[in-house]
C-alpha positions, 0 to 999 in steps of 0.5 A: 795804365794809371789808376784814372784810367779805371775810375770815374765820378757818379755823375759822369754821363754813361756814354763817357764811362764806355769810352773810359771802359774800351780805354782799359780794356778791362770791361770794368770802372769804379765810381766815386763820390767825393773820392770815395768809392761808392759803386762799380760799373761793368760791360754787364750792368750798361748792358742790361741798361741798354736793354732796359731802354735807358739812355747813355746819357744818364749819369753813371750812379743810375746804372751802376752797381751800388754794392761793390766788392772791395779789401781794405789795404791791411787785407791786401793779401787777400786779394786773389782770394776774394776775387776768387771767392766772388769770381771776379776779375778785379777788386779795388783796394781802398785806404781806411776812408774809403779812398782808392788806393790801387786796383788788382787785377786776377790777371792770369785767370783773365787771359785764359778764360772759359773755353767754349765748343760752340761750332761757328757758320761764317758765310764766305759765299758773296762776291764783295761787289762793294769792295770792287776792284779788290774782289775782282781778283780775290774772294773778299775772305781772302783780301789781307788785314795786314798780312793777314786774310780776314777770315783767318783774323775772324777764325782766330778770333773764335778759336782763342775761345775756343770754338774749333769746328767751323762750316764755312759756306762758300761759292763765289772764288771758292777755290781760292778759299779752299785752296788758301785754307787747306794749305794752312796749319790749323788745329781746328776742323773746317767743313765747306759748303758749297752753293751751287748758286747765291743762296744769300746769308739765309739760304745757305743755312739749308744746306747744314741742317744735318750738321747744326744740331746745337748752339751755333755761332754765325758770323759775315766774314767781312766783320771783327767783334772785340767782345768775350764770345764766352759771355756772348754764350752763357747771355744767349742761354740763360736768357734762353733766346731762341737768335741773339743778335750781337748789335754795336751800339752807334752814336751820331752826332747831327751837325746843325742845331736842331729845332724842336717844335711844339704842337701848334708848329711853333719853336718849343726849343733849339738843341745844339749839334745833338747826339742819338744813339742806335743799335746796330746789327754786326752780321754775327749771331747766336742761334739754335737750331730751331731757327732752321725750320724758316730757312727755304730749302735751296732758295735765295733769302737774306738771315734777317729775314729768316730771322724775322719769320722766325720772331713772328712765329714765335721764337725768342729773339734777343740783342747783345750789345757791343760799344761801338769800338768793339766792332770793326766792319770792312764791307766797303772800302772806306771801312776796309780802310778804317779797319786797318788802321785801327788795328794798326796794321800795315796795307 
């Protein structure tokens, strides 16, 4: 990594900043003005600039931290200190006018992370009709990402934070689930419900009211998020939501120009190949509880619209974005097949 790789000009679109930030990987860039820094921009701030119903396309100065920490190069040395002092992950270093000299890194502290216990639902009970003729013979959990099935890859995923204690409701092929994962070295506690018919991602929750009594963690088991579930946790309770969705944010791009209209039905402008941007839900969730009291009792009922139930009845519900790299998805086989390749592993 170079250090262009972590900064930015001010006037450079959000959207781009985003691209940058999934380059580096480190959730973080500076922004300058002139060579000079004048601000810092993380996951956090387009997050809560997200949230506010502001556009991507605004410059990165609007959303950006206009505060940001920093040493001077004489204080070189105490680098680590500050960044533990603030409890941050980086601090850019600056030469006497302020320009960037380098950037540090409390590169130790971030590979190890805050650890989480949060129990984790991943519902493996469907039968994978959209990734037909590959779940004709093995249950879509266990079809290979690599050498390696995609349940396993989301478990992982959790267990690096963590998280030790997984239900996973299950149904179709279900022996063959059991059967891999029972074989299996782990050191982590897994618990199996069984459907005795499709309850769907909403029913099958009826069937763990005794076993979910905290904050819980649900995820399809067909979808990988790239994100630091620890801060996916703390979002969720300091917001105190009721359901936090983790949504991706999309951008399409229309490949015509289109044309815009004014009242009278005549052309007002014309925009060229123009880019929108949504969130998209991932099929992963923080819940509480609570959530359990609009789940039907051994019926078939999808989790959004338990969770919409829930919402009109008053609960909190809140949204987490993710970028959009940040999510990979394999329900179907061309997605499957973009999963792979993103993560660079062989068929």
């Amino acid at each position: 990594m170079e250090l262009n790789d972590f900064v930015v000009i001010d006037t450079l679109p959000i959207k781009d900043a985003m691209a940058k930030m999934d380059k580096n990987a480190r959730k973080i860039i500076y922004v300058t003005s002139e060579n000079k820094l004048i601000g810092s921009l993380s996951d956090g701030d387009i997050r809560r600039w997200i949230l506010k119903d502001q556009s991507i396309y605004a410059m990165v100065k609007e959303a950006m931290n206009s505060h940001p920490v920093f040493i001077l190069k004489k204080d070189t040395d105490k680098a680590m200190e500050q960044m533990k002092k603030q409890n941050i992950e980086s601090v850019p270093v600056l030469n006497e006018d302020h320009t960037i000299r380098n950037i540090m890194f409390k590169t130790h502290e971030l590979i190890q992370g805050k650890k989480i216990q949060t129990p984790v639902v991943i519902m493996a009970g469907g039968k994978g009709t959209r990734l037909y003729p590959y779940t004709k013979i093995l249950p879509k959990p266990l079809i290979p990402i690599g050498d390696t099935p995609i349940m396993e890859r989301i478990i992982d995923k959790f267990h690096n934070f963590g998280c030790s204690d997984f239900i996973v409701s299950v149904n179709y092929k279900k022996n063959m689930i059991k059967g891999y994962f029972n074989e299996a070295e782990r050191d982590y506690k897994m618990t199996y419900v069984d459907e005795d018919k499709p309850l769907g991602t909403g029913g099958s929750l009826s069937l763990m009211r005794d076993q979910l009594k905290e904050t819980f963690f649900v995820s399809n088991c067909d979808i990988l998020v790239d994100a630091d579930y620890t801060d996916i946790v703390d979002f969720h309770k300091k917001n105190e939501h009721d359901i936090t969705f983790i949504a991706s944010l999309k951008i399409t791009q229309i490949p015509y120009g289109v044309l815009q209209l004014d009242e009278n039905g005549l052309l007002e402008s014309t925009v060229e190949k123009p880019e929108y941007s949504h969130l998209i839900n991932t099929g992963m969730y923080v819940m509480e509880p609570s959530i359990l009291d609009f789940v039907p009792e051994d019926e078939f009922a999808d989790l959004p619209d338990v969770i919409t139930a829930a919402k009109n009845a008053g609960l909190k519900v809140g949204v987490f974005p993710v970028s959009e790299n940040s999510w990979l998805d394999m329900g179907q086989i061309k997605e499957m097949e973009e999963m792979i390749e993103r993560l660079g592993v062989k068929k």
